[in-house]
CHARMM-style PDB file with segment names, atoms N, HN, CA, C and O in Angstrom:
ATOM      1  N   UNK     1     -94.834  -0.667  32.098  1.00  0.00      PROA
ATOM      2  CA  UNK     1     -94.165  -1.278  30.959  1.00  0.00      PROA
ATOM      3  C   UNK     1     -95.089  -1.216  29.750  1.00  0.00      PROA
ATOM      4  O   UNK     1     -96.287  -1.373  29.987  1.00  0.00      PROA
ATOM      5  N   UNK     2     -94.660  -0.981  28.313  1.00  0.00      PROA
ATOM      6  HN  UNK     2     -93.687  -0.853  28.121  1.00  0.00      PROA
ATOM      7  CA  UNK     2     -95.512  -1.230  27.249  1.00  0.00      PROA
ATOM      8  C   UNK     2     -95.265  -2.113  27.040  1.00  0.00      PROA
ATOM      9  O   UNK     2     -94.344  -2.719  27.589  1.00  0.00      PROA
ATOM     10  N   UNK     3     -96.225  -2.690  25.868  1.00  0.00      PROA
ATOM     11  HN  UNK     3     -96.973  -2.197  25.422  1.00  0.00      PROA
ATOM     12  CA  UNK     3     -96.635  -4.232  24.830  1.00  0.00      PROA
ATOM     13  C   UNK     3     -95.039  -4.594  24.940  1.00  0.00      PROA
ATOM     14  O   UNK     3     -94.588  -5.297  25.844  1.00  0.00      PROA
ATOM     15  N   UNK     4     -94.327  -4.074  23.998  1.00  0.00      PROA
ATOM     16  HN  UNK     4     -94.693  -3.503  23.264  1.00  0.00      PROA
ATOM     17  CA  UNK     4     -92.671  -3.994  23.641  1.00  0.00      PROA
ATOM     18  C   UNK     4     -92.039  -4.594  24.554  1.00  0.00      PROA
ATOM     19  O   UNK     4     -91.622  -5.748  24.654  1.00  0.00      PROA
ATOM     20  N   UNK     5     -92.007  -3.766  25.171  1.00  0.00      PROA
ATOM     21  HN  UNK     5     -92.345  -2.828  25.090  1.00  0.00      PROA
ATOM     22  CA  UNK     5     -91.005  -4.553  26.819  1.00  0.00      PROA
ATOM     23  C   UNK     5     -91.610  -5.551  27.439  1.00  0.00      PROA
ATOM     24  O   UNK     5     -90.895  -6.166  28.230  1.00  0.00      PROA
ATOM     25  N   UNK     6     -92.971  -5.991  27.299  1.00  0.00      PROA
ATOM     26  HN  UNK     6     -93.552  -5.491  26.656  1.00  0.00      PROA
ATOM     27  CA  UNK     6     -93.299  -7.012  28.002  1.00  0.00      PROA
ATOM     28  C   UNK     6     -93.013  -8.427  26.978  1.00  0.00      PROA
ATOM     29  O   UNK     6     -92.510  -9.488  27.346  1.00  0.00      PROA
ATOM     30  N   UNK     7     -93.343  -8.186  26.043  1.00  0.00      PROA
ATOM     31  HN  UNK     7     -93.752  -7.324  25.744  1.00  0.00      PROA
ATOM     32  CA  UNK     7     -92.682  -8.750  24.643  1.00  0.00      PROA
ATOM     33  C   UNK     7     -91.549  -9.790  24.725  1.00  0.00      PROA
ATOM     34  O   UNK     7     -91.242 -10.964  24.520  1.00  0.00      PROA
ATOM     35  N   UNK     8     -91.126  -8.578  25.165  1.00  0.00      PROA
ATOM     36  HN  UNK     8     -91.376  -7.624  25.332  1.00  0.00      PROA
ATOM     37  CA  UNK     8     -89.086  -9.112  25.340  1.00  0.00      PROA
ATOM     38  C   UNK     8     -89.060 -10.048  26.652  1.00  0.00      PROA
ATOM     39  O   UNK     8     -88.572 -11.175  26.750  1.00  0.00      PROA
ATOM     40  N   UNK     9     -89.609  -9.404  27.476  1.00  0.00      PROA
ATOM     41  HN  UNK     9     -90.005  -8.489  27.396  1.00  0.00      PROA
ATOM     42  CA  UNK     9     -89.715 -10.231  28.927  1.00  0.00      PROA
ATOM     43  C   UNK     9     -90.198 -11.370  28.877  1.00  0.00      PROA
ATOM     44  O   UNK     9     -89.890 -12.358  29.543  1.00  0.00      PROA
ATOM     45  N   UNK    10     -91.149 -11.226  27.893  1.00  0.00      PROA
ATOM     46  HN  UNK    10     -91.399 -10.423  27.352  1.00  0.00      PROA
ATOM     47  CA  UNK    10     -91.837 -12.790  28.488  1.00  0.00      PROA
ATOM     48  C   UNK    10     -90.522 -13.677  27.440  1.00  0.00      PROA
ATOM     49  O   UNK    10     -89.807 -14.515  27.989  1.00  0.00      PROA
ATOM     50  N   UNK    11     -90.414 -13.468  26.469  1.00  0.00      PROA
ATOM     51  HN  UNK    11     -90.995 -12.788  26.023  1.00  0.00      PROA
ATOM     52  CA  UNK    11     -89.211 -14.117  25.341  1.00  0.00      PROA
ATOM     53  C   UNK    11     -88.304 -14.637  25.771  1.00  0.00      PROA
ATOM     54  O   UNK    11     -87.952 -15.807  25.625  1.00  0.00      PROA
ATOM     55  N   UNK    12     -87.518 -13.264  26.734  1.00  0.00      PROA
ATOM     56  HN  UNK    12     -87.804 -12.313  26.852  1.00  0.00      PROA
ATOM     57  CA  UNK    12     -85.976 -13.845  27.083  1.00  0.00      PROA
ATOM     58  C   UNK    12     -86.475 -15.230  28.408  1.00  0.00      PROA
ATOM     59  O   UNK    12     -85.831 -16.252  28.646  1.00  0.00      PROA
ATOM     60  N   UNK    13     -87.828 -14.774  29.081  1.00  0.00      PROA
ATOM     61  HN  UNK    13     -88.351 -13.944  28.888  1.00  0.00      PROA
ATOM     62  CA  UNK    13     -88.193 -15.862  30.149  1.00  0.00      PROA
ATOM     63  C   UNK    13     -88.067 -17.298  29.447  1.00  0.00      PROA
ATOM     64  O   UNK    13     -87.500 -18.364  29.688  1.00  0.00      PROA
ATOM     65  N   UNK    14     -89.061 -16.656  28.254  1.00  0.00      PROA
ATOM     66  HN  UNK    14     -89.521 -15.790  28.058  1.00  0.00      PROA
ATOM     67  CA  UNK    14     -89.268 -18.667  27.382  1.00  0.00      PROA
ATOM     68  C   UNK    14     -87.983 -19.230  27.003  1.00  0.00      PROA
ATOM     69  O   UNK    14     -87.718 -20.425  27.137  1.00  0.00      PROA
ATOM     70  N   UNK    15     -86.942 -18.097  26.384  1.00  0.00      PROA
ATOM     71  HN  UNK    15     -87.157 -17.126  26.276  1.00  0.00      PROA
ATOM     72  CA  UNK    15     -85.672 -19.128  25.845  1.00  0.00      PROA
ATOM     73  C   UNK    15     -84.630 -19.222  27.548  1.00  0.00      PROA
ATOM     74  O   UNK    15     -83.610 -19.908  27.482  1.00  0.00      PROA
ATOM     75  N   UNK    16     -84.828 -18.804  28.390  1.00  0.00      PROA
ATOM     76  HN  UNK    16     -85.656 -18.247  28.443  1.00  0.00      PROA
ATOM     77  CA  UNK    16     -84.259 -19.187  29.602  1.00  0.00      PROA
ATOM     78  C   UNK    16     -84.782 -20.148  30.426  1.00  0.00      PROA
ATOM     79  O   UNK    16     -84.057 -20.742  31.224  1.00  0.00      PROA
ATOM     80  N   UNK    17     -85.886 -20.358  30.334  1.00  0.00      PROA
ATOM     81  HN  UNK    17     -86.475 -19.876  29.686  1.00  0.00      PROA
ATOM     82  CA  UNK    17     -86.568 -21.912  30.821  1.00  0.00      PROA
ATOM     83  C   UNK    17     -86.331 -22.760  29.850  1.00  0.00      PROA
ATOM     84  O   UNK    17     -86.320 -23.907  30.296  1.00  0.00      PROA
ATOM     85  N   UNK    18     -86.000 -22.677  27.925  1.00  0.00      PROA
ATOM     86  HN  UNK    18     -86.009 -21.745  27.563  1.00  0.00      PROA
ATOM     87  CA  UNK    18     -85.834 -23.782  27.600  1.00  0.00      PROA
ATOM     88  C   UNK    18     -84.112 -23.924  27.365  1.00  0.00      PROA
ATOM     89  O   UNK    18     -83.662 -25.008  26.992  1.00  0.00      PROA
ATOM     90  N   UNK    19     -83.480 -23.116  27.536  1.00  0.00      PROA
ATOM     91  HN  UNK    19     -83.846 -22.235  27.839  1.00  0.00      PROA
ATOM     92  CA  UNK    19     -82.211 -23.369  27.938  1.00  0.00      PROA
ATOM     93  C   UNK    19     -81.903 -23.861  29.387  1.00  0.00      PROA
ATOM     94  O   UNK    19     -80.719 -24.137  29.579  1.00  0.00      PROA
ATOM     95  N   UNK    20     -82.498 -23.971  30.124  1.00  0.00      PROA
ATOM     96  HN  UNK    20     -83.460 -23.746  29.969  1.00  0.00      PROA
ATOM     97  CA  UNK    20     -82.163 -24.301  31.422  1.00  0.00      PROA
ATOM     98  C   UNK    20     -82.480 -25.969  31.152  1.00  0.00      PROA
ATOM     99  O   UNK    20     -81.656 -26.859  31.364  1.00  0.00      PROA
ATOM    100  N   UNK    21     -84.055 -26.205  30.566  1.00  0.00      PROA
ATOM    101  HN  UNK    21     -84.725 -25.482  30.394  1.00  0.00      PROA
ATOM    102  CA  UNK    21     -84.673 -27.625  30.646  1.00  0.00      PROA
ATOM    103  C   UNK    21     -83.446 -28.279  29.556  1.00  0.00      PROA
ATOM    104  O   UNK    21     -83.208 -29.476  29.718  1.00  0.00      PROA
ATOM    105  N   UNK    22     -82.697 -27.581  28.508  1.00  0.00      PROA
ATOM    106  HN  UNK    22     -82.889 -26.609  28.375  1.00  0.00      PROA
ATOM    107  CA  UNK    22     -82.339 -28.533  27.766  1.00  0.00      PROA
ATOM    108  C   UNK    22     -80.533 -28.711  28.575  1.00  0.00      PROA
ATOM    109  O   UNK    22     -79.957 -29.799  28.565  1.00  0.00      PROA
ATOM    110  N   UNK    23     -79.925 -27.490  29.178  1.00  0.00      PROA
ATOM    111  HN  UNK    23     -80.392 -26.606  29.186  1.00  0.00      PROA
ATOM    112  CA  UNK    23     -78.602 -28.242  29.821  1.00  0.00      PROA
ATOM    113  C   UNK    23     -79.379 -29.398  31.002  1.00  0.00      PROA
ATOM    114  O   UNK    23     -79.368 -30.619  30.847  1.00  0.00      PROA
ATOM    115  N   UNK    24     -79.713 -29.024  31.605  1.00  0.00      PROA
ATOM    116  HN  UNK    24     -79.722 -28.032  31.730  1.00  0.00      PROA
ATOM    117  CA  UNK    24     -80.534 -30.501  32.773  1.00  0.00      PROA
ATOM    118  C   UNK    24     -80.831 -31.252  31.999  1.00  0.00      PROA
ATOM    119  O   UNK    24     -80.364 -32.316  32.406  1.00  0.00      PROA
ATOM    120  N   UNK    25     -81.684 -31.533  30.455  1.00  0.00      PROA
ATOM    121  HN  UNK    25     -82.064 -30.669  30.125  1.00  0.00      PROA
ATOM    122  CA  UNK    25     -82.014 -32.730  29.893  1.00  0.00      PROA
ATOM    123  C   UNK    25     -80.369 -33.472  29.728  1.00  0.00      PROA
ATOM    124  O   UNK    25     -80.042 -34.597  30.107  1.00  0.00      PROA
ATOM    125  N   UNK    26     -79.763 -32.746  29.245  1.00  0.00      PROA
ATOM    126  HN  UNK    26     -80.028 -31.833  28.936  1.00  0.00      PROA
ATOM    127  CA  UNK    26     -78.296 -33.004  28.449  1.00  0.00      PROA
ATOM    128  C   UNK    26     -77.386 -33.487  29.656  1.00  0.00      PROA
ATOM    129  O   UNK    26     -76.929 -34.629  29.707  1.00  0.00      PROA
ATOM    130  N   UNK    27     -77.189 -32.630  30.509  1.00  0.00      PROA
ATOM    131  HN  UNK    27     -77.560 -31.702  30.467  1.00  0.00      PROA
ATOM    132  CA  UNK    27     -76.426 -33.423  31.687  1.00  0.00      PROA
ATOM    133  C   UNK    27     -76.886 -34.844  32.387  1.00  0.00      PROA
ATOM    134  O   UNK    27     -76.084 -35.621  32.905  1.00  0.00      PROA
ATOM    135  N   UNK    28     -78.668 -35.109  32.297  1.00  0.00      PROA
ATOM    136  HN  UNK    28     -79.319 -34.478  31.876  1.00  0.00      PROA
ATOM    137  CA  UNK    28     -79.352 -35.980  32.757  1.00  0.00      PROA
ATOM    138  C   UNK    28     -78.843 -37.327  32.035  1.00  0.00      PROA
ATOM    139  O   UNK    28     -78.487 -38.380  32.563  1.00  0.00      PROA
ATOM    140  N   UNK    29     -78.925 -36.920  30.426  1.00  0.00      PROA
ATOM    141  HN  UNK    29     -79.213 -36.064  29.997  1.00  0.00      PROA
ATOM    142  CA  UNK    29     -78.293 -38.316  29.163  1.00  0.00      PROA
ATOM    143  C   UNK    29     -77.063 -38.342  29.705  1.00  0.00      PROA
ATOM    144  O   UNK    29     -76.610 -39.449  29.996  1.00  0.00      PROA
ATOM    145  N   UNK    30     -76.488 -37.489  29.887  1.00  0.00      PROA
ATOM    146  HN  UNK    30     -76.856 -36.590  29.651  1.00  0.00      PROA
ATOM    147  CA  UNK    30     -74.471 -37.615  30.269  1.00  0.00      PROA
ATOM    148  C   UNK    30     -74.686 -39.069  31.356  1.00  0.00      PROA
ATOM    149  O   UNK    30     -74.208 -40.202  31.404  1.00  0.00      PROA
ATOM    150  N   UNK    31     -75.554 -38.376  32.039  1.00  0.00      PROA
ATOM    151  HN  UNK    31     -75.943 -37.455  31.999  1.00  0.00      PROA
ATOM    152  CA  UNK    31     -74.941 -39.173  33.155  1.00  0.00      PROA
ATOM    153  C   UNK    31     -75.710 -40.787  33.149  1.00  0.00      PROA
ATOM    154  O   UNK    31     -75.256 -41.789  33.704  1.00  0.00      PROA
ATOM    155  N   UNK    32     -77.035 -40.685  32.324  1.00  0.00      PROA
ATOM    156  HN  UNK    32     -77.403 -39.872  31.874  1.00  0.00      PROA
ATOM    157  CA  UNK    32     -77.402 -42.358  32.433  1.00  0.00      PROA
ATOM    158  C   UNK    32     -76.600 -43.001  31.332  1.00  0.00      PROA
ATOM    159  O   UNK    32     -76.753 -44.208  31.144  1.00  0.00      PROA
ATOM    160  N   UNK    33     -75.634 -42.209  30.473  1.00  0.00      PROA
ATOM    161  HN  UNK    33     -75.510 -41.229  30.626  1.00  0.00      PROA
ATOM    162  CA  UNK    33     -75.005 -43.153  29.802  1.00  0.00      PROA
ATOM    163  C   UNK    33     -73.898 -43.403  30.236  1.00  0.00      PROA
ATOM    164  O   UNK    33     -73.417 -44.513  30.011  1.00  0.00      PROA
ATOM    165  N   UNK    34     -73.015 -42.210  31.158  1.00  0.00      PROA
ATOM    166  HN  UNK    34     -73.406 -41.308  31.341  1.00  0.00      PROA
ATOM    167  CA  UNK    34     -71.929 -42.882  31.696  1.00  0.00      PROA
ATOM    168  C   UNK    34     -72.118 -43.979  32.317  1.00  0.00      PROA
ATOM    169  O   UNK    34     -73.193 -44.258  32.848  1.00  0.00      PROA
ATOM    170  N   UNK    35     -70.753 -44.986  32.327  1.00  0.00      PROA
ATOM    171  HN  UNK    35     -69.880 -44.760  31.896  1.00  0.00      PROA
ATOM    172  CA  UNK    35     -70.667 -46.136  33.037  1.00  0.00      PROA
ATOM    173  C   UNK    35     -70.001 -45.902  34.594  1.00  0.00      PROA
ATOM    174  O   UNK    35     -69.426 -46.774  35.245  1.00  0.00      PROA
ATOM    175  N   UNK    36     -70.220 -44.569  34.989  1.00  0.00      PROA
ATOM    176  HN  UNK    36     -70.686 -43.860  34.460  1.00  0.00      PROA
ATOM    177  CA  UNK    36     -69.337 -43.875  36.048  1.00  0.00      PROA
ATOM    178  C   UNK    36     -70.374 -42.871  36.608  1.00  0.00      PROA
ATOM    179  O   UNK    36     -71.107 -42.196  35.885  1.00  0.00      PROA
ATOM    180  N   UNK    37     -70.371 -42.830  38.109  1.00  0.00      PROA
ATOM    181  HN  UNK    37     -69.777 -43.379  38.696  1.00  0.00      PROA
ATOM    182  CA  UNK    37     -70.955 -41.716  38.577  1.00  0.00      PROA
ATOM    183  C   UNK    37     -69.899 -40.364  38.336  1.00  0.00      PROA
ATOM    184  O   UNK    37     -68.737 -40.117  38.660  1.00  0.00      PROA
ATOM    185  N   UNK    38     -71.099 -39.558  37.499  1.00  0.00      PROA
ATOM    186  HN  UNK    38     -72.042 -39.758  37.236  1.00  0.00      PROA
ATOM    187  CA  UNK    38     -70.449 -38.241  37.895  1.00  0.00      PROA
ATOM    188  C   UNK    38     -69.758 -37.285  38.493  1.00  0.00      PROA
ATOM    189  O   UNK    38     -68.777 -36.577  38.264  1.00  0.00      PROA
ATOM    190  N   UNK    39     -70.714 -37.500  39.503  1.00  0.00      PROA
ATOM    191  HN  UNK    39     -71.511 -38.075  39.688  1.00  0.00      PROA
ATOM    192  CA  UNK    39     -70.913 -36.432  40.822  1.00  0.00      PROA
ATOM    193  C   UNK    39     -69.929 -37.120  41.322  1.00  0.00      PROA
ATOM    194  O   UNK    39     -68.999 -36.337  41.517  1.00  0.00      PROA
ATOM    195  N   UNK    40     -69.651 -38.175  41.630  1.00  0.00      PROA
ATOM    196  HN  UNK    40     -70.406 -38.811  41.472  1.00  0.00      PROA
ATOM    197  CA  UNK    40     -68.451 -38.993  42.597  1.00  0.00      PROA
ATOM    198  C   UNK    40     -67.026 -38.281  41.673  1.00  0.00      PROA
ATOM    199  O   UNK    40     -66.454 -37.330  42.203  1.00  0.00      PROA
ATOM    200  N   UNK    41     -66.496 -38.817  40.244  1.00  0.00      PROA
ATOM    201  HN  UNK    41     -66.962 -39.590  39.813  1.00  0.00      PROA
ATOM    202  CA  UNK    41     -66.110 -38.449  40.047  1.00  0.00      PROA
ATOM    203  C   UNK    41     -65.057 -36.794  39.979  1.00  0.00      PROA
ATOM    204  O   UNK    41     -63.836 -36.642  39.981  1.00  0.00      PROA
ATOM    205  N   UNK    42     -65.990 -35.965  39.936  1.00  0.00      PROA
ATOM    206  HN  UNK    42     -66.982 -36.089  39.935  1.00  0.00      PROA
ATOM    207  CA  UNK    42     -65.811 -34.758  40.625  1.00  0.00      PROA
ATOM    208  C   UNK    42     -66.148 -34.060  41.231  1.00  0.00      PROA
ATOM    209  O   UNK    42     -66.284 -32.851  41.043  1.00  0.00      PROA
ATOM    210  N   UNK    43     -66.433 -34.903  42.406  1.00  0.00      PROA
ATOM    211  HN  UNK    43     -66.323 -35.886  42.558  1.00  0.00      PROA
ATOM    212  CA  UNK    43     -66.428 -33.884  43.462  1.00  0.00      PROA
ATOM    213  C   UNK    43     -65.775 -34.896  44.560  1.00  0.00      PROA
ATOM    214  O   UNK    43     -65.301 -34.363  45.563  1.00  0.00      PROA
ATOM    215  N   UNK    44     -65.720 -36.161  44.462  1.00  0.00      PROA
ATOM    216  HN  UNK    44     -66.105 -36.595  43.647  1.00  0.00      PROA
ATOM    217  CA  UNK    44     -64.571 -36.662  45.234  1.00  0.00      PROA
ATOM    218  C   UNK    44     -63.542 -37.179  45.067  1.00  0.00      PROA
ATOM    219  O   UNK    44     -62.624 -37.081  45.882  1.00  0.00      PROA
ATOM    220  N   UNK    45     -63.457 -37.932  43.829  1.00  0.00      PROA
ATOM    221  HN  UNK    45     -64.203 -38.011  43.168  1.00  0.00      PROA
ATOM    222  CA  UNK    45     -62.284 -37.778  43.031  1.00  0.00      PROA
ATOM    223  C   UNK    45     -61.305 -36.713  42.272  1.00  0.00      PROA
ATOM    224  O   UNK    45     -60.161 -36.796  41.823  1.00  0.00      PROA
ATOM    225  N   UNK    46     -62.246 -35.711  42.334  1.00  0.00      PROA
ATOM    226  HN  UNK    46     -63.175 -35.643  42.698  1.00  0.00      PROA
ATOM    227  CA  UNK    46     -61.304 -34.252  41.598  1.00  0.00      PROA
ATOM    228  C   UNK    46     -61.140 -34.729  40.600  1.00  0.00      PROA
ATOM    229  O   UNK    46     -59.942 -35.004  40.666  1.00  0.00      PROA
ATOM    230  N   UNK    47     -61.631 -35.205  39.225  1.00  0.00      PROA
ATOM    231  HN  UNK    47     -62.605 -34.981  39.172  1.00  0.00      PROA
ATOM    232  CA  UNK    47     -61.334 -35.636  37.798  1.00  0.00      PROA
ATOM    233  C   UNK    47     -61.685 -34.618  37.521  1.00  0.00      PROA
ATOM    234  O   UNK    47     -62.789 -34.341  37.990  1.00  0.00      PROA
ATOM    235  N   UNK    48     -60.858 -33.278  36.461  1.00  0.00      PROA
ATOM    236  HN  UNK    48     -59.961 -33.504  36.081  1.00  0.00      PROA
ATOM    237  CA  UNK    48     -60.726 -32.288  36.340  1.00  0.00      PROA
ATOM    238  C   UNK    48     -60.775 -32.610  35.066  1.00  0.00      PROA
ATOM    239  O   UNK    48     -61.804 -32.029  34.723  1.00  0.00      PROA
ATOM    240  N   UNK    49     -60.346 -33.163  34.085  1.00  0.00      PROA
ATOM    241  HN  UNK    49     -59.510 -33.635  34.364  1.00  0.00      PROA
ATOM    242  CA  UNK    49     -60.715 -33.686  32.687  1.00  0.00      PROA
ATOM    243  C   UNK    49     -62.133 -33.917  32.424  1.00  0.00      PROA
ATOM    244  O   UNK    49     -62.703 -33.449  31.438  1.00  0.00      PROA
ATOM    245  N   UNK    50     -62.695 -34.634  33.300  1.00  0.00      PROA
ATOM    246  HN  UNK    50     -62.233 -35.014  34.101  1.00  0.00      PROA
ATOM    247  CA  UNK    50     -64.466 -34.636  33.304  1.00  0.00      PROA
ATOM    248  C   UNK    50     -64.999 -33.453  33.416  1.00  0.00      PROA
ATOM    249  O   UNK    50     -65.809 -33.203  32.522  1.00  0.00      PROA
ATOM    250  N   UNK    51     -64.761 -32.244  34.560  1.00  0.00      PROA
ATOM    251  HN  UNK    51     -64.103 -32.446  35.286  1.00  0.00      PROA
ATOM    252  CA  UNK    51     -65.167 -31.403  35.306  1.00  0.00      PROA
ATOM    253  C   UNK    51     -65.052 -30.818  33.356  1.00  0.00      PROA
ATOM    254  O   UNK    51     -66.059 -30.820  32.647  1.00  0.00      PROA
ATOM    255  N   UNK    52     -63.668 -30.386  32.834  1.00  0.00      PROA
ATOM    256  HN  UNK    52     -62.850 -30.384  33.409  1.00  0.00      PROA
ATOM    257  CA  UNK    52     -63.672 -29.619  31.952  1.00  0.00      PROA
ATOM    258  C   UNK    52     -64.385 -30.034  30.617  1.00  0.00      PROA
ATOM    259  O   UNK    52     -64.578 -29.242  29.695  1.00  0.00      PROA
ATOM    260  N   UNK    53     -64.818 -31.575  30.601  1.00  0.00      PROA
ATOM    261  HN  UNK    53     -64.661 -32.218  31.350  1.00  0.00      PROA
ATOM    262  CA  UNK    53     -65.361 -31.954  29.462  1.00  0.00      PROA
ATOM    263  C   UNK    53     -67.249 -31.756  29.465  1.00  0.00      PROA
ATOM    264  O   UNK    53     -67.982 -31.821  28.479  1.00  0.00      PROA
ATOM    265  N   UNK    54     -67.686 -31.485  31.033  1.00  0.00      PROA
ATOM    266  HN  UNK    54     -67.090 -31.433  31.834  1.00  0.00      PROA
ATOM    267  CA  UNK    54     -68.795 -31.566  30.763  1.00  0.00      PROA
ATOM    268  C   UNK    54     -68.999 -29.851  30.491  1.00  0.00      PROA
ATOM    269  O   UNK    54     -69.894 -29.564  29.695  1.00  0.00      PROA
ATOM    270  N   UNK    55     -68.375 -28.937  30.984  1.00  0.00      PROA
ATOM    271  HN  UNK    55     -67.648 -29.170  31.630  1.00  0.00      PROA
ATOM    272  CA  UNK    55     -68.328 -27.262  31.002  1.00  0.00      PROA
ATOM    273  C   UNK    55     -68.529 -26.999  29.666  1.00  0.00      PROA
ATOM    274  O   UNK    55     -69.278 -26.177  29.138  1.00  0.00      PROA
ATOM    275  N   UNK    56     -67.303 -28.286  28.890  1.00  0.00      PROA
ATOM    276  HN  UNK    56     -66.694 -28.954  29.319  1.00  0.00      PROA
ATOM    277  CA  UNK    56     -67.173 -27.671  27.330  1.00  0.00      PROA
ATOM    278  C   UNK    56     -68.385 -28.020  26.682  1.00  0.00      PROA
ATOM    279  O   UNK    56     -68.773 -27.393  25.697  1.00  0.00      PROA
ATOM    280  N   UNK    57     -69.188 -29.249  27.300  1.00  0.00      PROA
ATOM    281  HN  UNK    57     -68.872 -29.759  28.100  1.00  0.00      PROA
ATOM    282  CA  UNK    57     -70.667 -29.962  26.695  1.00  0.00      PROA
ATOM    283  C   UNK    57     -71.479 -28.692  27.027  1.00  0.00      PROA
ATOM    284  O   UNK    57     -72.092 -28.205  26.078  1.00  0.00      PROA
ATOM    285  N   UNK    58     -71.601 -27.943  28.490  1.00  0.00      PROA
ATOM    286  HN  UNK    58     -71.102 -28.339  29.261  1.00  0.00      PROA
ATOM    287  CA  UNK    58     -72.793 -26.769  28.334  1.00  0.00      PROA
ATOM    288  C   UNK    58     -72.403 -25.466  27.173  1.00  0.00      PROA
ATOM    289  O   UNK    58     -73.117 -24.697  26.530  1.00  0.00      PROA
ATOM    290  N   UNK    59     -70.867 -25.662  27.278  1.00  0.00      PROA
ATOM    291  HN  UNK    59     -70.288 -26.287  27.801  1.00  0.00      PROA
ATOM    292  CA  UNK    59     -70.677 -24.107  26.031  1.00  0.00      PROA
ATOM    293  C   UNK    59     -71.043 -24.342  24.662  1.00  0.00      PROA
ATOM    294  O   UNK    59     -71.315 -23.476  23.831  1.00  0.00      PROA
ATOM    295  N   UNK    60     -71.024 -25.799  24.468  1.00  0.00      PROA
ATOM    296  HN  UNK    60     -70.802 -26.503  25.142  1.00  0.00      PROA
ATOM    297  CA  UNK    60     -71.488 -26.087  23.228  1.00  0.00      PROA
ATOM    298  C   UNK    60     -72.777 -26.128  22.984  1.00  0.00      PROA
ATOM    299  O   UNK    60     -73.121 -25.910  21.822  1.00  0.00      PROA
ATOM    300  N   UNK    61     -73.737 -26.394  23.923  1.00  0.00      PROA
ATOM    301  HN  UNK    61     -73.458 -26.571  24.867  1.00  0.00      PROA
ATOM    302  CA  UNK    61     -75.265 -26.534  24.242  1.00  0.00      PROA
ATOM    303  C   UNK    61     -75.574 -25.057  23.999  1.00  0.00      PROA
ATOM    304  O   UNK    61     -76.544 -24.512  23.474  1.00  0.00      PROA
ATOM    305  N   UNK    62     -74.508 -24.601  24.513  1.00  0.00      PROA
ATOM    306  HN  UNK    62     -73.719 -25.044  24.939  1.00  0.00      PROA
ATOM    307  CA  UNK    62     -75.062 -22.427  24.750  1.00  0.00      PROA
ATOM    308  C   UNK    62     -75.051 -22.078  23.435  1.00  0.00      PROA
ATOM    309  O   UNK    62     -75.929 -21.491  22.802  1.00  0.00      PROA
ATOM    310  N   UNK    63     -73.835 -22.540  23.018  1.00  0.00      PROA
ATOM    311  HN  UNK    63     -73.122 -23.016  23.532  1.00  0.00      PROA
ATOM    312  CA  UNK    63     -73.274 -21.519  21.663  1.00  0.00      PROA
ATOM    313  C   UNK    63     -75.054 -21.742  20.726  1.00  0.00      PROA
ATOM    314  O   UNK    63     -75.865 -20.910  20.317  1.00  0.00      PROA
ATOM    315  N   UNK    64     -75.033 -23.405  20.704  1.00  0.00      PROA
ATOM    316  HN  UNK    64     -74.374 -24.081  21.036  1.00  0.00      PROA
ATOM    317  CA  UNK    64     -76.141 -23.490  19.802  1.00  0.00      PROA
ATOM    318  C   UNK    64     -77.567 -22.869  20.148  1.00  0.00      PROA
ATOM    319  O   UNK    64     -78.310 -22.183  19.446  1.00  0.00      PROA
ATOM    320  N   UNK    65     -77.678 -23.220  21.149  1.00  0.00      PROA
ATOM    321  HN  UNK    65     -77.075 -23.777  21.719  1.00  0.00      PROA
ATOM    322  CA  UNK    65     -79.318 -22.097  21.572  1.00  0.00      PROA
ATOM    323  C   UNK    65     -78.903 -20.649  21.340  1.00  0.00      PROA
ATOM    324  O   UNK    65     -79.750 -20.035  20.691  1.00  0.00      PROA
ATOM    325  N   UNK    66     -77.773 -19.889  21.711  1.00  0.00      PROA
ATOM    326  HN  UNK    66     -77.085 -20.387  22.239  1.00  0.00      PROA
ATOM    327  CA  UNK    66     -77.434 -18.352  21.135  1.00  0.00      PROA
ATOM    328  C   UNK    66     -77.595 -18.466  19.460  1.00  0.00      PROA
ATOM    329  O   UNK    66     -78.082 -17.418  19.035  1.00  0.00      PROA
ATOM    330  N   UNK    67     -77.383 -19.231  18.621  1.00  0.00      PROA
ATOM    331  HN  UNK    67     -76.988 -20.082  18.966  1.00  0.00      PROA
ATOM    332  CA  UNK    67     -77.718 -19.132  17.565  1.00  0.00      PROA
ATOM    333  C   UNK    67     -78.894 -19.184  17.003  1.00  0.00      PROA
ATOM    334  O   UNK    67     -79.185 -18.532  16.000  1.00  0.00      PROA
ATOM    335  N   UNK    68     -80.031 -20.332  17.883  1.00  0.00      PROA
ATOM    336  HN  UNK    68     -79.795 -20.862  18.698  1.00  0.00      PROA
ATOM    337  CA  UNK    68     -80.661 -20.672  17.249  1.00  0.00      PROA
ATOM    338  C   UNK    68     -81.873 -19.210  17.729  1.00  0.00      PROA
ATOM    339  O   UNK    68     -82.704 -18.852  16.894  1.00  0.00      PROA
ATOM    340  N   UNK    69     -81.805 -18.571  19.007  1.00  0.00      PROA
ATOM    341  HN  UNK    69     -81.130 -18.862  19.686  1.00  0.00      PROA
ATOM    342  CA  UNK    69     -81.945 -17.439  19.540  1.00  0.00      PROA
ATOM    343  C   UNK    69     -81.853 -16.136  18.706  1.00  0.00      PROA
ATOM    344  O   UNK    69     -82.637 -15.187  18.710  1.00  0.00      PROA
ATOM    345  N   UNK    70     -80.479 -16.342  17.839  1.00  0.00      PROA
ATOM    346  HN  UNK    70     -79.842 -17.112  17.836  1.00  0.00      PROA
ATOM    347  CA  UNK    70     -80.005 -15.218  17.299  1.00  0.00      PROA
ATOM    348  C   UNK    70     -80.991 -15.276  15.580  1.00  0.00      PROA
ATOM    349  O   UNK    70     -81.641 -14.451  14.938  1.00  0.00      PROA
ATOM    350  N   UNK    71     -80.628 -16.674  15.405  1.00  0.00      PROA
ATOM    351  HN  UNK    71     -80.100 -17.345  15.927  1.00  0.00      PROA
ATOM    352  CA  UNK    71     -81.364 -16.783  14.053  1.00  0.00      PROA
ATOM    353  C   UNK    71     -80.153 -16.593  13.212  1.00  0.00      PROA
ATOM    354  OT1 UNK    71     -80.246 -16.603  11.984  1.00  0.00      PROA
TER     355      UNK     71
END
């Protein structure tokens, strides 16, 4: 590999460890502020409104790190 490609590698590594640490930070606040377990919620209750509200919380988390990524 040259300088270049290792460049990129180590980059896309750093913004994929801090996209990973910040959906886990973000799901972590979700859930000490709900007044409701999560995980109970859907996955034994099947609340499919939750299931789709927290999906839409990581696409919104994504969109913004792809930007802030993109510049």
């Amino acid at each position: 590999m040259n300088a270049l490609s290792t460049e990129i590698f180590l980059a896309t590594l750093v913004y994929t460890l801090f996209g990973l640490a910040v959906f886990g930070g973000s799901l972590y606040l979700v859930a000490l502020v709900a007044p409701f377990s999560i995980r109970k919620e859907i996955e034994e209750d099947q609340n499919t409104a939750l299931g789709i509200m927290i999906g839409a919380m990581f696409v919104g988390i994504a969109l913004i790190i792809a930007a802030a990524i993109g510049g």
